[in-house]
C-alpha positions in Angstrom: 0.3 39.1 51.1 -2.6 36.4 49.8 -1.2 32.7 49.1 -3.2 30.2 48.9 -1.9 26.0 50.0 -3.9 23.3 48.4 -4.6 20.8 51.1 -4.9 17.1 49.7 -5.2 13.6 50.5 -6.9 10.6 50.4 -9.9 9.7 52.9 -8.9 9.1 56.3 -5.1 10.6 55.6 -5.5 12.9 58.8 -6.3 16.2 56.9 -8.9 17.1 59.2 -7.1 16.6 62.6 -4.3 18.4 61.2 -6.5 21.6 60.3 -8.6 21.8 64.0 -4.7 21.4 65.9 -3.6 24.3 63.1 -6.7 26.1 64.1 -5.9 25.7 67.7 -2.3 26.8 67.4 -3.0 29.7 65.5 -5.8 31.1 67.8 -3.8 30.5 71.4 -0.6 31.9 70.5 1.4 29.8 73.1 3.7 28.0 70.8 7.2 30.0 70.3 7.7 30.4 66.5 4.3 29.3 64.8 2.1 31.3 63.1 -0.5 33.6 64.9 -4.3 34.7 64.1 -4.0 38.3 62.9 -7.7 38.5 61.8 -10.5 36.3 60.8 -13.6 37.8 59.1 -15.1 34.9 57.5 -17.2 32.4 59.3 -15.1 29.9 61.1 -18.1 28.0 62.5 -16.4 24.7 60.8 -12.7 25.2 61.9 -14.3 25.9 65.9 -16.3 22.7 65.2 -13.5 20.6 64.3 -11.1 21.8 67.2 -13.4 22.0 69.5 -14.0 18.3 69.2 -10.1 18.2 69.2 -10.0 19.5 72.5 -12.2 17.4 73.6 -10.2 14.4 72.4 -13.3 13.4 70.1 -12.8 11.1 67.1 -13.2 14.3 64.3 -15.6 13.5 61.6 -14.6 12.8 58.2 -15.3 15.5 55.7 -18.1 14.7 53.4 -18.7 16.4 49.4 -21.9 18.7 51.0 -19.5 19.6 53.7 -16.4 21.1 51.7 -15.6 24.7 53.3 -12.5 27.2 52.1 -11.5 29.0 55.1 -9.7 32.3 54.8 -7.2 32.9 57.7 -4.6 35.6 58.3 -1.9 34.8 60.1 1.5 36.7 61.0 5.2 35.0 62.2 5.6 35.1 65.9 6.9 38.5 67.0 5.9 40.0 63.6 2.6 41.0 63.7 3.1 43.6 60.6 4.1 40.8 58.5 0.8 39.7 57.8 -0.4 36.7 55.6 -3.9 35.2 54.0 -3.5 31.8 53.2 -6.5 29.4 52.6 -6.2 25.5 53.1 -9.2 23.9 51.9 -11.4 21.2 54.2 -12.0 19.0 50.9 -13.0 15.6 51.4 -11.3 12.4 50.1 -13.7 11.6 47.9 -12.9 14.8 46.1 -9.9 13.3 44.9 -11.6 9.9 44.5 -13.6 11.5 41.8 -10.2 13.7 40.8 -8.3 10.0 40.1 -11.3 7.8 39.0 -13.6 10.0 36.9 -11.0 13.1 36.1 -13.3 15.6 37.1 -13.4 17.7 39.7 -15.6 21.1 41.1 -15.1 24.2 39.1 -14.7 26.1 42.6 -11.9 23.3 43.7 -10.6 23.9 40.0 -10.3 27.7 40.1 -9.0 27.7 43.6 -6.1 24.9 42.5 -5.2 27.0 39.3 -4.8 29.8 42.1 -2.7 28.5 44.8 1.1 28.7 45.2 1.8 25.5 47.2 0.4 21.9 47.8 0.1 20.1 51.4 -0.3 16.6 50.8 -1.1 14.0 53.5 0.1 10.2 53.9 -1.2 7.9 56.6 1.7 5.6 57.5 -1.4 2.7 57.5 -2.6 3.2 54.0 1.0 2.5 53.2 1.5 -1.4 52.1 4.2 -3.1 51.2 4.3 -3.4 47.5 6.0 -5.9 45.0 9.2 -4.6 43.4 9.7 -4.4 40.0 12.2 -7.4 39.5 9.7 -9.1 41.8 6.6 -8.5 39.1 8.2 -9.7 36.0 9.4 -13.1 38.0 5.7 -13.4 38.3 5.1 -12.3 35.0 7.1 -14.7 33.4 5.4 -17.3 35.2 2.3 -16.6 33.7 0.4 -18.0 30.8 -0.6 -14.4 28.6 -4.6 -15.8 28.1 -4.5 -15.9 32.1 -3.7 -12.9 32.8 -6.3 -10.6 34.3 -9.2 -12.8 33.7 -12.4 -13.5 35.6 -15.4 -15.9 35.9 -16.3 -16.8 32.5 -13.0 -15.9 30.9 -13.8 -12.4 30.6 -11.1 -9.6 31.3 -11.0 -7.7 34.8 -11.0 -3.6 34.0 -8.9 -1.6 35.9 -10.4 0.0 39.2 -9.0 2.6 40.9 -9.7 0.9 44.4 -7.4 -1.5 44.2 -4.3 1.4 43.2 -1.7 1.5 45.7 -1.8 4.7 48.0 1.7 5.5 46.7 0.2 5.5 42.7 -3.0 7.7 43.6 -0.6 10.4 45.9 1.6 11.0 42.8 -0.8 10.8 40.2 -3.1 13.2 42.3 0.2 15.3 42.4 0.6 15.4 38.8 -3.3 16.5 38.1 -2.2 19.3 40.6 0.4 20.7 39.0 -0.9 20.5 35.7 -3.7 22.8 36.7 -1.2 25.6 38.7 0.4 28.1 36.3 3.7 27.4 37.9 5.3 24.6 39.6 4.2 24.4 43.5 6.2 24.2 46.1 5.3 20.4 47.9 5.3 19.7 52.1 4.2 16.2 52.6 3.0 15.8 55.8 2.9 11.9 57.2 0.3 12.1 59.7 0.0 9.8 62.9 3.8 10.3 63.5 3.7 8.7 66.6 2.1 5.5 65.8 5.3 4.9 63.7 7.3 2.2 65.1 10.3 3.3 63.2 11.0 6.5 65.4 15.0 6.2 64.7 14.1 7.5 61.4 13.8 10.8 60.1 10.5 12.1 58.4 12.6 11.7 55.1 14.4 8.4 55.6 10.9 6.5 56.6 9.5 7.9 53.3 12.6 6.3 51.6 11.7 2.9 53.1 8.5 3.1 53.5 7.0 4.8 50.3 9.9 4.4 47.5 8.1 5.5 44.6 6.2 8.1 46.5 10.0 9.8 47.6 11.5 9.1 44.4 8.7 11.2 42.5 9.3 13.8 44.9 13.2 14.3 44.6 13.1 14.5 41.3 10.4 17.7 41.1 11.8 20.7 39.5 10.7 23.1 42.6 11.4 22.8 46.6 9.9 19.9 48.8 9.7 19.0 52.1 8.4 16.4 54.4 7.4 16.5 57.9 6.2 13.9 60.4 3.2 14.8 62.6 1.5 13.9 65.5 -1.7 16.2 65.7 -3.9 14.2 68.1 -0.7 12.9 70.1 -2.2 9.1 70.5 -4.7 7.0 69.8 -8.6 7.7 70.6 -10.4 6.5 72.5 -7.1 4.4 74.3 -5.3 7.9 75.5 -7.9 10.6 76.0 -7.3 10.4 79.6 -3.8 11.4 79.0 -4.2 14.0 75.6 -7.4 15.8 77.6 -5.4 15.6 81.2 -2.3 18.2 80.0 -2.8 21.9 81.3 -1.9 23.4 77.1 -3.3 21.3 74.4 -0.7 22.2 71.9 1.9 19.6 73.7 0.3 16.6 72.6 1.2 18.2 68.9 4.4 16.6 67.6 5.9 18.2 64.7 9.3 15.9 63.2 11.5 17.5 60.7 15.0 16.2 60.4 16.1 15.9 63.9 14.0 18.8 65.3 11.0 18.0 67.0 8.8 21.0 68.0 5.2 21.5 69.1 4.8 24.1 66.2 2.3 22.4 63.5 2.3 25.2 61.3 5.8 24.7 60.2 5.0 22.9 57.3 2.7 26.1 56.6 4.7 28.6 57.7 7.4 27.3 55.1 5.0 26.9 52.1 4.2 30.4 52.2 7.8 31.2 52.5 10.3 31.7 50.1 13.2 30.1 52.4 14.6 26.6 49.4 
């Protein structure tokens, strides 16, 4: 079975440390329950690049236009190993989008291979997340507000609208919508919020901080006509350089992974994977 999971986000939303903990997960098989390598037979030189700097408790360099790579990898479930799977997440950089949201054009090969795929992964940092005025809150202002002032600029001339100064939560579900415009049928979403554990708010659920934290964001998403989910996840485990004592000190890498869903906390970071390929609602 082929799928292929459309991996996006905006720059520095944790894609890339998500993909070299995947990578490392997939390869060592010691996490009960994730997926495992079946076979790899394209060149992996990026993904081995990228973990091993993981390992290593490196800061991971951010991927770059000239730098864009589509890994194939198989994988099969734990204790399965007939049940085989190709799935492909792309290591696009933000400024793909940037162009996607601010020019409305993108690659032909990003293009074909986002007609093609079955499922989207999207990432949200928890710091590109600001609070935002409400609603009620902006026409207060706006009644306060003499119409020839607004949006105006040195010289009385009228600001234009930049994409820069969108909110993260406007870009994520505009970038969503370009998505499924371009898949023949509606995608299944996982949002992943990345940097779990520098969340102060760890009572919450996954879910309940993107409720609070990201309102229109979650209300776009529960009312999609096709399965979501959203994860929390920790895939450096800490803050670099502060804790690479700690991260680099434990005997299996794959613990300082922190995988939240619900109330279930696991070590298993290809959940949100594992479940985009599946057909479980």
């Amino acid at each position: 079975m082929s799928s292929k999971v459309v991996a996006v986000g905006l720059v520095g939303s944790g894609k890339s440390t998500f993909l070299a903990a995947l990578w490392h997960v997939v390869c060592e098989g010691d996490v009960p329950g994730a997926l495992r390598l079946t076979a790899s037979g394209a060149d992996q030189t990026r993904l081995n690049e990228l973990t091993e700097k993981w390992l290593k408790g490196e800061e991971l360099d951010r991927t770059f236009l000239d730098d864009e790579a589509f890994p194939v990898i198989n994988v099969h479930p734990d204790q399965r190993p007939l049940e085989s799977s190709e799935f492909v997440i792309p290591d696009l950089s933000g400024e793909s989008f940037r162009r996607a949201l601010s020019e409305r054009a993108w690659s032909r090969e990003l293009d074909s291979y986002v007609r093609a795929s079955s499922g989207v992964l999207i990432f949200l940092h928890p710091d590109s997340v600001k609070p935002d005025a409400t609603v009620a809150q902006g026409m207060e202002l706006a009644a306060e507000i003499e119409p020839d002032s607004i949006a105006t600029h040195q010289g009385g001339e009228r600001i234009p609208w930049d994409y820069e100064t969108a909110s993260c939560q406007v870009k994520l579900v505009d970038l969503l919508q370009l998505l499924a415009g371009r898949m023949s049928n509606q995608p299944r979403v996982c949002l992943v919020i990345s940097a779990w554990d520098l969340i102060a708010d760890q009572d919450l659920t996954p879910g309940n901080w993107l409720d609070t934290h990201a309102p229109l964001l979650s209300q776009f998403l529960r009312h999609q006509r096709t399965a979501v989910r959203v994860f929390g996840v920790s895939a450096q485990g800490g803050r670099l350089p502060q804790d690479i004592d700690r991260l680099t000190s434990l005997d299996r890498p794959s613990e300082r992974i922190k995988v939240i869903e619900g109330a279930t906390q696991s070590h298993d970071i290809t959940a949100p994977v594992r479940w985009l390929l599946s057909d479980e609602p």
